[in-house]
C-alpha positions in Angstrom: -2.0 0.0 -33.5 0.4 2.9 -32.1 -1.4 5.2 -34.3 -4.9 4.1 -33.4 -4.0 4.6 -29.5 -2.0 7.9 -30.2 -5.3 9.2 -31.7 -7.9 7.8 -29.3 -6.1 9.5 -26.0 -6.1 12.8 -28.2 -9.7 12.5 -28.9 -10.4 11.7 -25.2 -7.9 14.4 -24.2 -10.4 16.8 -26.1 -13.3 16.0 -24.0 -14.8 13.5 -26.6 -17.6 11.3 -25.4 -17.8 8.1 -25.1 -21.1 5.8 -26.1 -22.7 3.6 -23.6 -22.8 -0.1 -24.8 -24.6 -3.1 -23.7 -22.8 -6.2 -24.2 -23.9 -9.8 -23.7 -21.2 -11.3 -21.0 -20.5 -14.9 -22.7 -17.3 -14.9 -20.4 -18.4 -18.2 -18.7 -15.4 -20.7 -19.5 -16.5 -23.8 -21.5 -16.1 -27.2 -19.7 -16.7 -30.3 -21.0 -19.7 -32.3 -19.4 -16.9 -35.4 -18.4 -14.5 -33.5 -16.5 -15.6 -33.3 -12.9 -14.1 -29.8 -11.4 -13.3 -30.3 -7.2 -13.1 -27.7 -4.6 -10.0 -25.8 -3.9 -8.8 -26.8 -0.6 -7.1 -23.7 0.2 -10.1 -22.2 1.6 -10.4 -24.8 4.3 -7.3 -24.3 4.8 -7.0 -20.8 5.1 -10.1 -20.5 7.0 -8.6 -23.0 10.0 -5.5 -21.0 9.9 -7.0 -18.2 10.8 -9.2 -19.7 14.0 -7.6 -19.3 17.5 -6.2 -22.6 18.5 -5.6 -22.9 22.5 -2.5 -25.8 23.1 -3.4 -27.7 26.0 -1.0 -29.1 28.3 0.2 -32.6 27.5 2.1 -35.3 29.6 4.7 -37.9 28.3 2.6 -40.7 29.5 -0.4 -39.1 27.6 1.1 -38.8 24.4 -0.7 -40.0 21.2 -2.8 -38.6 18.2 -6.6 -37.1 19.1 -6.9 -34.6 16.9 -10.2 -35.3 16.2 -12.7 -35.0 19.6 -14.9 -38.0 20.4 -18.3 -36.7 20.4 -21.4 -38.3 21.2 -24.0 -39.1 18.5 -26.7 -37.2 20.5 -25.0 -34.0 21.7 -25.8 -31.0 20.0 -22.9 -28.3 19.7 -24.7 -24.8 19.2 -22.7 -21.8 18.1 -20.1 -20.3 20.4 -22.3 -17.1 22.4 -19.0 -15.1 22.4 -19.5 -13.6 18.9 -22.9 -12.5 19.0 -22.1 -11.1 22.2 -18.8 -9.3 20.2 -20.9 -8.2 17.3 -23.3 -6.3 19.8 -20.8 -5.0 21.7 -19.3 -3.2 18.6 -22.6 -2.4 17.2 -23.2 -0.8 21.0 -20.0 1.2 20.9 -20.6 2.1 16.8 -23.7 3.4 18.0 -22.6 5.4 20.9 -19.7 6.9 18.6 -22.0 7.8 16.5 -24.6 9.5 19.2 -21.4 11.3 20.1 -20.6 12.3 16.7 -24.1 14.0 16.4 -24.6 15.4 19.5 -21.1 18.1 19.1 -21.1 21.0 17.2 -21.1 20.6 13.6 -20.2 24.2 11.6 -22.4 24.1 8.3 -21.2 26.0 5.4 -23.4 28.5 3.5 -24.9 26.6 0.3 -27.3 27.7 -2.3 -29.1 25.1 -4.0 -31.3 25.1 -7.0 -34.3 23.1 -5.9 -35.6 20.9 -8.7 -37.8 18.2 -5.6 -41.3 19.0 -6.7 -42.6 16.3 -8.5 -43.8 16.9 -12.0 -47.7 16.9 -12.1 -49.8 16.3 -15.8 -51.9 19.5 -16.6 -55.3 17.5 -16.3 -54.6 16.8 -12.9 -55.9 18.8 -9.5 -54.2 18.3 -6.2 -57.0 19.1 -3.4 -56.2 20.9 -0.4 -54.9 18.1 2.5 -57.6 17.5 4.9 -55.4 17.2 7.6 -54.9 21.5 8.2 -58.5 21.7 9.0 -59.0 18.7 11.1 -56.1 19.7 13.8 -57.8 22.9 13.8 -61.1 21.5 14.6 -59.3 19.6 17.1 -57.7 22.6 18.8 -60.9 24.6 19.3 -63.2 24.4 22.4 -66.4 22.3 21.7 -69.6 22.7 24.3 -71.9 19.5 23.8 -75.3 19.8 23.8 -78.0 18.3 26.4 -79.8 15.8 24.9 -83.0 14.5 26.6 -83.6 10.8 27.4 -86.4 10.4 24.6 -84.1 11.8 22.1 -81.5 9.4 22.7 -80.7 6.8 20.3 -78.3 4.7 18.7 -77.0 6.9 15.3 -73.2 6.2 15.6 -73.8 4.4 12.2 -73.8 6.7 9.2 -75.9 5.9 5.9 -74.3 4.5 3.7 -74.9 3.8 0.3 -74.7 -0.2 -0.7 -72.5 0.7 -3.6 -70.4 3.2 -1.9 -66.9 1.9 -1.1 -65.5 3.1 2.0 -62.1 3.4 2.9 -60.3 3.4 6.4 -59.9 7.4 7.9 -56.9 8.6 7.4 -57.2 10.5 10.8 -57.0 7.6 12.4 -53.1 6.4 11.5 -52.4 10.5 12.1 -53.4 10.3 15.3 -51.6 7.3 16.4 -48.2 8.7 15.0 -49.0 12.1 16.7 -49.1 10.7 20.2 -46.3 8.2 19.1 -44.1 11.3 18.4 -45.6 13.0 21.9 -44.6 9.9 24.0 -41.1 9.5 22.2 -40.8 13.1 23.1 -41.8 12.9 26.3 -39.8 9.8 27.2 -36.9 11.5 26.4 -37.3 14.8 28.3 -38.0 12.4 31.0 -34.8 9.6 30.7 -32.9 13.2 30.2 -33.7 14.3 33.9 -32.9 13.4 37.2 -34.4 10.1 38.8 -34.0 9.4 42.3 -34.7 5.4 42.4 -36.9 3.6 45.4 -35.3 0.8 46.4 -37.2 -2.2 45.5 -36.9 -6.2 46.1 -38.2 -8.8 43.7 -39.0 -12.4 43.0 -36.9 -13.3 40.3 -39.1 -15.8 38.0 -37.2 -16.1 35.2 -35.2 -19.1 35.6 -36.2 -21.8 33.1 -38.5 -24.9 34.0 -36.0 -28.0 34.1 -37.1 -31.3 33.7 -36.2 -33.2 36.8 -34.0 -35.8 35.3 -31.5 -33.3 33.6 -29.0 -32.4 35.4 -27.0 -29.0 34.4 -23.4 -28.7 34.9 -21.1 -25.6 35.5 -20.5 -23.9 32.4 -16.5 -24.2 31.1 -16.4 -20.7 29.6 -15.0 -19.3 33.4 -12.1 -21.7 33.8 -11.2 -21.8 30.1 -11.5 -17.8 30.6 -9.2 -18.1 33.7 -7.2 -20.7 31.7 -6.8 -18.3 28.9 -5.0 -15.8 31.3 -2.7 -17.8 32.7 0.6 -18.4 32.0 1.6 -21.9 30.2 5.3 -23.8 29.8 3.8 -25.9 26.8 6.1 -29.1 26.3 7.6 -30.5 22.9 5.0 -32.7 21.1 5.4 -34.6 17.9 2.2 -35.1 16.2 1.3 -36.4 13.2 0.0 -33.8 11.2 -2.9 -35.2 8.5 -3.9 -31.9 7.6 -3.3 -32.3 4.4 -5.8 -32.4 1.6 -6.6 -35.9 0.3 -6.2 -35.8 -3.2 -6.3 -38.7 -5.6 -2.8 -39.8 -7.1 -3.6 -39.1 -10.9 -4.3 -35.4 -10.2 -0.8 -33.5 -10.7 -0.8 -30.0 -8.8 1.6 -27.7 -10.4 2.9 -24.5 -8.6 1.0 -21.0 -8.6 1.9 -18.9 -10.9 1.2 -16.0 -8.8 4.6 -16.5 -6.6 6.3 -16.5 -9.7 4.5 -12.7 -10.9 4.5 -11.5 -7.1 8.3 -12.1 -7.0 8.7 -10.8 -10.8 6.2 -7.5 -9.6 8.1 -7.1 -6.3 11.2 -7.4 -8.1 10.4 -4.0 -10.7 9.1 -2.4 -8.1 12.8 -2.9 -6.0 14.3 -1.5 -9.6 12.5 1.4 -10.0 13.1 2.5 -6.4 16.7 1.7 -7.2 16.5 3.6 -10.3 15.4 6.6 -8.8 18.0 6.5 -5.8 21.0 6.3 -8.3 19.5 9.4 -10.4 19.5 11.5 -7.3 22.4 13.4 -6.3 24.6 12.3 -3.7 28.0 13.7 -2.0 30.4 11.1 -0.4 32.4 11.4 2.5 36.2 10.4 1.9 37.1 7.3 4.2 40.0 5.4 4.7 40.0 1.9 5.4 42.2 -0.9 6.4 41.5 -3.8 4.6 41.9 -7.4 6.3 40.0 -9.2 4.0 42.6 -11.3 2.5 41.4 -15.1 3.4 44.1 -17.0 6.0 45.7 -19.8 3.8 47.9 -22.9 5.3 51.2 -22.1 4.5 51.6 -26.4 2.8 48.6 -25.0 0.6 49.1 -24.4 -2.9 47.0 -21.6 -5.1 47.3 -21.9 -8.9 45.9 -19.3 -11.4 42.1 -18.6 -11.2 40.7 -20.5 -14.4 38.0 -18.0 -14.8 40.6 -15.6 -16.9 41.2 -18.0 -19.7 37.3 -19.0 -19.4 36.1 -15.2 -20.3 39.4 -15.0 -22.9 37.5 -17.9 -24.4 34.3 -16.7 -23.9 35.6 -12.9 -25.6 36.6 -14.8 -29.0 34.4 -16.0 -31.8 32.9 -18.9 -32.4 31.6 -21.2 -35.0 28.7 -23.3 -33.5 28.0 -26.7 -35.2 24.0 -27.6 -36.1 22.3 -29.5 -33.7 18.9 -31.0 -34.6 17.3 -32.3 -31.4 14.2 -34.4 -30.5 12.4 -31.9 -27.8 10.4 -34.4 -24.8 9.9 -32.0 -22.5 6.7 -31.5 -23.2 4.4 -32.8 -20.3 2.6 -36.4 -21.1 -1.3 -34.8 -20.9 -4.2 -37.4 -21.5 -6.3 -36.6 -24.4 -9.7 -36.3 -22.8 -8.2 -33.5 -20.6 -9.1 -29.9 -21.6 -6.4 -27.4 -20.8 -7.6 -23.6 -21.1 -5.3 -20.4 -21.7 -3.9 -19.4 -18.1 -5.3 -15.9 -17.4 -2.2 -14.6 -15.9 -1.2 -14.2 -19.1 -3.4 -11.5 -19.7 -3.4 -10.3 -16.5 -0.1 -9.3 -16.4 -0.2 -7.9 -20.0 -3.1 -5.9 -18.7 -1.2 -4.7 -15.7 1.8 -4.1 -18.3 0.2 -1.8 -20.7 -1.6 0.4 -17.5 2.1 0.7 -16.1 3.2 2.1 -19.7 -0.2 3.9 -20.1 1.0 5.9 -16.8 4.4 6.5 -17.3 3.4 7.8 -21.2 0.6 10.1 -18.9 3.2 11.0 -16.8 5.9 12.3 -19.3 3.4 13.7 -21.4 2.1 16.3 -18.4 5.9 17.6 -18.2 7.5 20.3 -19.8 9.5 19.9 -23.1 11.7 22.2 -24.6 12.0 20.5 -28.1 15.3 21.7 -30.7 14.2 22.2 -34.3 15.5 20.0 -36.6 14.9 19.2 -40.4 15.1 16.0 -41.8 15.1 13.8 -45.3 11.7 11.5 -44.8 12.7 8.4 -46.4 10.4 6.3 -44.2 7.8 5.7 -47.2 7.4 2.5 -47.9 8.4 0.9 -51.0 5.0 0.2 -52.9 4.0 -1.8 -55.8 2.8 0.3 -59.2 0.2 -2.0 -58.9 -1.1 -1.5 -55.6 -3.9 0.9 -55.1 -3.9 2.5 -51.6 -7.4 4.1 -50.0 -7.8 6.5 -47.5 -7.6 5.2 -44.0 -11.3 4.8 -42.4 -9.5 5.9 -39.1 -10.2 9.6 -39.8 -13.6 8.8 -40.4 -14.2 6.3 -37.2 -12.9 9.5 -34.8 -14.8 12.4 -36.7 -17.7 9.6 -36.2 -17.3 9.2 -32.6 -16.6 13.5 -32.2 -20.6 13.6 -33.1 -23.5 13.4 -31.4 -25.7 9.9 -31.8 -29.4 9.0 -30.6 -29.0 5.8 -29.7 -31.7 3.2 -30.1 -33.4 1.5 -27.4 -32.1 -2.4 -27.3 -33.3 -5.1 -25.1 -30.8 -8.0 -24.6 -31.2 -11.6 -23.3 -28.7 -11.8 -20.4 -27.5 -15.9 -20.9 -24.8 -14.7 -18.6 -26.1 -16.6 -15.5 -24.4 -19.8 -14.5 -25.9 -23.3 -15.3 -26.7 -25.3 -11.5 -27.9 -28.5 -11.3 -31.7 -28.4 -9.9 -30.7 -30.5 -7.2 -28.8 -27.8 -5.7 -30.5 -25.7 -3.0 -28.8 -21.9 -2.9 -30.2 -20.2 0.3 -30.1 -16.6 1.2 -26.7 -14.9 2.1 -26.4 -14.6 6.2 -24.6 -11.5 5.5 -27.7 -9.1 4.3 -29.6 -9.7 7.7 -26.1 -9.3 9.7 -25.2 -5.8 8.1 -29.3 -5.0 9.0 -28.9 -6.0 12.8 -25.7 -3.9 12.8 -27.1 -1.0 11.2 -30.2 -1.3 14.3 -29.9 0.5 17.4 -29.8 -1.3 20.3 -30.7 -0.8 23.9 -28.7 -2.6 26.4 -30.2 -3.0 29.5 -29.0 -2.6 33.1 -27.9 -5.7 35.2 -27.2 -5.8 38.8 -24.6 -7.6 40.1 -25.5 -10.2 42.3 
């Protein structure tokens, strides 16, 4: 296996190229049909952690469990205005860094490109020359109308058409439009980039809403909670009962996460290594002189006999002849047989992350300079080997002269199984995010509010 990996990184050292393969993903774990899988509740959890939770000021008198608000049946809670009103606020101030980031000087360096846009055209085909040269030009020229008498005149917008003919909208008509579009965009910024000297004008606001006349409409909470927000608190010590945690049915045994464990092995490597490479360094120390006080204070009736541990490490020095034990092992965990237990992944995982460390390191000492001794040596590494045996040549050398050469590789279309199985009574909708990145990536125009 040593040999196999020695000889791929040379091949891929040499520049060799690697074949594109299309491979059916069949990585969907297998689960029997009676074991019901539940959500984690970690990410109810972790998503509650991370709201902001205001404490509220609470008397003695008024002490007792109400976590959970009383809400009537009929009152509808709509989403909290403050974070669309954030999200266009930092799409406002995105978009003004960016105006800003366009309007300064940008110095462009000198390229030379090789310019491979036109598009490839078949030889049978001829591209005519684009109607839309001549008619601007028409356009631009003076035109004197004729005088047409009153016996002459007569409806002949129409043209003759022919019943079979098919015709199409102008095009003229669309160019046009997006001509004077582009003229008034112009022209509306030439103008908003001038000076305006605004008249001072009264209106008649009309805009409230129309309110039944049996609702009545409160003061909304967001100013004192704002102004209750900025305030300073003393918050009092209150003992709640916290329910917070996840129900979870008493024949379900949670184990702990293994990740802990690999974090604190990882963490721990990662502390040897830099330890590692402080001892290798050089360092000078400064001579000191101490007083040592360290010796404990001991009672002058106490007694102190001789530390056991040096006959314990005498005993431990000297040899030893262990008696055979044969043991019954229980410690295996009582697991019910319909239950199917899969390989943990971390297991892999951390063999991955094991033979990428090693892959570096070998990278590593293999880009530094060796000065190697010369040195002769007796081989007598060759296996013993039966008269009997017959030994081929190892494929190997074929496999990597095969993969040195060029291949045309044949067109293959695959049935991609890969997608998960859901229940048809499941509804999936659309991810929210898409149209949120969208309405980021638009530019907005705030407009102006006076202050009454």
């Amino acid at each position: 296996m040593t040999d196999v990996h020695s000889a791929t990184m040379a091949a891929l050292s040499q520049g060799a190229q690697l074949k594109h393969v299309e491979v059916n993903d069949k990585s969907v774990p297998k689960i029997d049909e009676d074991v019901k899988l539940r959500e984690a509740p970690q990410k109810k959890v972790f998503e509650e952690i991370g709201k902001d939770h205001t404490l509220k000021h609470v008397d003695d008198k008024e002490k007792h469990d109400a976590s959970e608000p009383k809400i009537s049946s009929d009152v509808k809670i709509g989403e909290a205005p403050q974070k669309a009103v954030l999200t266009e606020v930092q799409a406002a101030v995105a978009h003004r860094e960016v105006k800003k980031e366009i309007a300064g000087e940008h110095e462009l360096k000198h390229v030379e490109t090789v310019d491979k846009a036109a598009p490839k055209i078949e030889p049978g085909i001829h591209i005519g020359e684009a109607p839309q040269v001549k008619v601007f030009e028409e356009i631009n020229k003076d035109h004197t109308l004729k005088h047409v008498e009153a016996k002459d005149k007569h409806d002949a917008s129409g043209p003759k058409i022919d019943a079979n003919a098919k015709v199409g909208e102008a095009p003229q008509k669309a160019i046009l439009t997006e001509v004077q579009a582009a003229v008034a965009h112009r022209e509306i910024k030439k103008e908003i980039a001038g000076e305006h000297e605004l008249k001072h004008v009264e209106t008649v606001d009309k805009a409230a809403p129309k309110i039944e006349a049996g609702i009545h409409i409160g003061e909304a909470p967001q100013k004192k909670v704002f102004e209750e927000i900025g305030k300073e608190h003393t918050l009092k010590h209150v003992e709640t009962a916290d329910k917070a945690a996840p129900k979870i049915d008493p024949t379900v045994h949670i184990g702990e996460a293994p990740q802990k464990a690999i974090l604190s092995e990882v963490q721990a490597a990662a502390a040897h290594r830099e330890v590692k490479k402080e001892i290798a360094q050089d360092h000078t120390l400064k001579h000191v002189e101490t007083v040592d006080k360290a010796a404990p204070k001991i009672e002058a009736t106490a007694h102190i006999g001789e530390a056991p541990q040096k006959k314990v490490f005498e005993e431990i020095g000297k040899e030893h002849t262990l008696k055979h034990v044969e043991t019954t092992d229980k410690a295996a965990p009582k697991i019910d047989p319909s239950v199917h237990i899969g390989e943990a992944p971390q297991k892999a995982i951390l063999s991955e992350v094991q033979a990428a460390a090693a892959h570096r390191e070998v990278k590593k000492e293999i880009g530094q300079d060796h000065h190697l001794k010369h040195v002769e040596t007796v081989d007598k590494a060759a296996p013993k080997i039966e008269a009997t045996v017959h030994i081929g040549e190892a494929p190997q050398k074929k496999v990597f002269e095969e993969i040195g050469k060029e291949h045309a590789l044949k067109h293959v279309e695959t049935t991609d199984k890969a997608a998960p199985k859901i229940d048809p009574s499941v509804h999936i909708g659309e991810a929210p995010q898409k149209k949120v990145l969208e309405e980021i990536g638009k530019e907005h125009t705030l407009k102006p509010v006076e202050k009454k």
